[in-house]
C-alpha positions, 0 to 999 in steps of 0.5 A, a space after each residue: 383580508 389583506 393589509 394591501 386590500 383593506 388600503 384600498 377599500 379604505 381609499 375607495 370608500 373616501 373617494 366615494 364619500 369625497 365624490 358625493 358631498 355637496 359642494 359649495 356654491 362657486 359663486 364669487 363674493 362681491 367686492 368690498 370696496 368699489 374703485 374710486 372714480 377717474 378723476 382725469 389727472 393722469 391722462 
């Protein structure tokens, strides 16, 4: 085989394997801390 057909073999072989891992959970993390409640002040 060529050096140019390996290559792309190779990068086709990782895009396969990239395409079939399972992803992570997308889901958003909570917040640490809350906001502070409105106190008024500068309305």
């Amino acid at each position: 085989m060529s050096t140019s057909t390996r290559a792309l073999l190779a990068l086709c072989l990782v895009a396969f394997a990239t395409a079939c891992a399972p992803r992570a959970s997308e889901v958003a993390p909570e917040p640490v801390t809350t906001e502070p409640a409105p106190t008024g002040k500068y309305n």
